[in-house]
N, C-alpha and C positions, 0 to 999 in steps of 0.2 A: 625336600620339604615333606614334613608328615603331611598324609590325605585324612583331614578332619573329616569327612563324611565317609570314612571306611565304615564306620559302623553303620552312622542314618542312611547311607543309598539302600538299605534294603527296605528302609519302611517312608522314602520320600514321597514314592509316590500315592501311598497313601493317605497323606497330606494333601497334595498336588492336584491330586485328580478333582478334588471338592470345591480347592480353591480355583481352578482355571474350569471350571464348567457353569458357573456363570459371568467371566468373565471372556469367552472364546469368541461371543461376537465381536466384542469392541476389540480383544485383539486383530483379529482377521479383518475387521474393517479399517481400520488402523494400517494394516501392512497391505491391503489393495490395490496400493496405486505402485507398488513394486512392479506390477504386471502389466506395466506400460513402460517399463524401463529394460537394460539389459545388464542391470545390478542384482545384484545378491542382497539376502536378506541375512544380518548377523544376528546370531544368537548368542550374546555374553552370557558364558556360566549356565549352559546348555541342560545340564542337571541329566535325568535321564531321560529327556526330550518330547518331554508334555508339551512343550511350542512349538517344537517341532513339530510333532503329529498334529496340531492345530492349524498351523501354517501350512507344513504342506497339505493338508488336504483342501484347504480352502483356495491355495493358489497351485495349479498344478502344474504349472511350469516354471519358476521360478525357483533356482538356485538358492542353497540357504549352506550357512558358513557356521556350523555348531563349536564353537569354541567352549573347553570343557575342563580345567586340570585336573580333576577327581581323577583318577584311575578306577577307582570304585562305581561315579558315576557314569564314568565314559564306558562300561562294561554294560551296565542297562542302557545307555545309549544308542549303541550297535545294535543291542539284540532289538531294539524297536525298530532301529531304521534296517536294519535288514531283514524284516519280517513283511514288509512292502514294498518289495522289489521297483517299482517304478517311484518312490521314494529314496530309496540308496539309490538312487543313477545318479541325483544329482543335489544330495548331502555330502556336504566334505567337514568329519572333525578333525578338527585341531584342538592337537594335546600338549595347550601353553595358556598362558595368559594376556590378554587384552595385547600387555604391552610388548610381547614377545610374539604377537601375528604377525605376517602380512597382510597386508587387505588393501583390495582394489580402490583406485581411485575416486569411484561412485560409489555406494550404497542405496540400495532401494530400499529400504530396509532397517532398524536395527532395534533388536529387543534388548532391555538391559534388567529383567528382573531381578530380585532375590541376590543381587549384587553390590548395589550400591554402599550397602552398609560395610564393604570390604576397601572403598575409596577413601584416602584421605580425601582434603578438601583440593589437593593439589591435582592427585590424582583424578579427580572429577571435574576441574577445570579442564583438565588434560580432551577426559569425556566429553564434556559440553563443546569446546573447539572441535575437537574431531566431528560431531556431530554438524556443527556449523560449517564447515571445511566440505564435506564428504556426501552426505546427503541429496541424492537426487533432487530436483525441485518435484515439490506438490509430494515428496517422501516423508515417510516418519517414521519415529522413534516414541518405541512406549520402556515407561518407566515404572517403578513401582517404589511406596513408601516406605520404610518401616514400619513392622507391625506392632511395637511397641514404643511406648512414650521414655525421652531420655531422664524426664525428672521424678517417676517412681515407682515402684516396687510394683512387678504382676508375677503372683503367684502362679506355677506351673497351669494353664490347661490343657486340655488334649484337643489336638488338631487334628486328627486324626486316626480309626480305627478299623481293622478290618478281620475275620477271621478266615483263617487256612486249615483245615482240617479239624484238629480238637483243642487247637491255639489260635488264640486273639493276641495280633499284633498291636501295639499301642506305638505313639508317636504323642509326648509333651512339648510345649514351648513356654518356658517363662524368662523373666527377666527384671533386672537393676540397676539403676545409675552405675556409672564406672567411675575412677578416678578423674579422668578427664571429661571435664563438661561436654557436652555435646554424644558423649558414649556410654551406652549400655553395653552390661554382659550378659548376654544370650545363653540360656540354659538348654539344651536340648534331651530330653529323656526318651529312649526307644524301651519299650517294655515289651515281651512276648509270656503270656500267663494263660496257664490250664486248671481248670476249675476255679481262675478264680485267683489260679496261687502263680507268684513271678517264678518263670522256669531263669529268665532271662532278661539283663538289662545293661544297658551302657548309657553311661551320662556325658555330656561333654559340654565343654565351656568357652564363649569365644565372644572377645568386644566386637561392636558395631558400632559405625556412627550410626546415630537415629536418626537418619531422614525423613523429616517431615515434609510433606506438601506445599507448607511457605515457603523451606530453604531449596524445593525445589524450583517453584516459581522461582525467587531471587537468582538464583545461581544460572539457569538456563537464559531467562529474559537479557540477565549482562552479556550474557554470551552472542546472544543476536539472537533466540532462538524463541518460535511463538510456542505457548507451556497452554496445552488445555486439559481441563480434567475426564478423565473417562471412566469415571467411577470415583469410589471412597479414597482408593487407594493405589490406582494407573494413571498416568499421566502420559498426553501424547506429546510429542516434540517435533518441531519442523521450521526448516531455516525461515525468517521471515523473508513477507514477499519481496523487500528493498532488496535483503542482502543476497535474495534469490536470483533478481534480477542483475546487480553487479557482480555477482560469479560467471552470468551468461555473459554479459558483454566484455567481462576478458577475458573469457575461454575462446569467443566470437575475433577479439583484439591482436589476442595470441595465435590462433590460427591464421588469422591474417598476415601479422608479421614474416610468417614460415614461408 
């Protein structure tokens, strides 16, 4: 399968950095109670591991599962988490997809950003179960929306900019309704320009479902799952307290039995 971010992994975190640095509290408060557990924290679609560097620094003991298929991303990945040697002791990436992990039978943990828009809806039931299934009690799960709306037109803007020497790297996002209701196609523009002038650029183009924040209430709530907002556009997830409690007593049932 082509690696669609062969080109953006050089300019994502450029992006990234701006959008998770006021959002790093509520992640880390968010994933906190991992460190009462002896679960791992997952990282869906790990990128080049700006959660990761959040997460682990804010929980320093806890395990975290960077799952990542870029090969392009997974290259800046490495080079962050082996840059904090008591971070790589106890990062483990996996170079696959969700559904081609293993993953332990608890989660303390599990981030789903910048992903979802890659799920069908089947696929994301699939999510929202596992989520309900897996989940430490008093654990969560943060999500994030779509940054774009499914029913109209937004003109490219820049998300991001930074300069390297006597070039500025650029980083555009726009987008469109797609064919199918419910999906936009995602524009992505990486520009590198001197004086002003493009030395260099790559466009690429790729549908999404638009998740919105209602369909994600609706979709996680069916699932058993309590949806609270942590921002415009993060949403926390954690099994409710009923179905919290019926996991215990036949985990308690089953043990028994043995």
């Amino acid at each position: 399968m082509a690696d669609i971010y062969r080109d953006a992994a050089e300019f994502y975190d450029i992006a990234g950095r701006p959008y998770w640095k006021p959002r790093a509290t509520a992640l880390a408060n968010a994933m906190a109670p991992a460190a009462q557990t002896n679960s791992p924290i997952i990282d869906i679609g790990a990128g080049t591991g700006l959660v990761v560097e959040i997460v682990g620094a804010a929980l320093a003991d806890v395990p975290i599962l960077a799952i990542e298929p870029s090969a392009a991303m997974r290259a800046a990945l490495a080079s962050r988490v082996q840059a904090d040697p008591a971070l790589a002791r106890r990062v483990t990436i996996a170079a696959t997809i969700l559904e081609e992990t293993t993953l332990p039978d608890r989660l303390g943990g599990v981030v789903a950003c910048g992903v979802l828009g890659y799920l069908t809806p089947e696929d994301r039931h699939r999510l929202w179960q596992l989520l309900a299934d897996r989940l430490a009690p008093g654990c969560r799960a943060v999500v994030d929306a779509a940054p774009f709306p499914a029913t109209r037109t937004v003109r490219p803007i820049r998300v991001g900019a930074a300069r390297f020497g006597e070039c500025r790297h650029e980083i555009w996002l726009g987008s469109r309704p797609a064919a199918v209701p419910g999906r936009i196609e995602l524009t992505t523009i990486c520009r590198v320009l001197r004086d002003d002038r493009t030395v260099r650029e790559s466009v690429s183009t790729q549908e999404w479902w638009a998740m919105d924040m209602r369909t994600i209430l609706a979709e996680a709530t069916a699932a058993g799952l309590q949806c609270r907002r942590a921002g415009w556009d993060l949403a926390t997830l954690a099994v409710s307290s009923t179905d919290s409690l019926n996991a215990q007593l036949s985990a308690a049932t089953a043990s028994t039995k043995r």
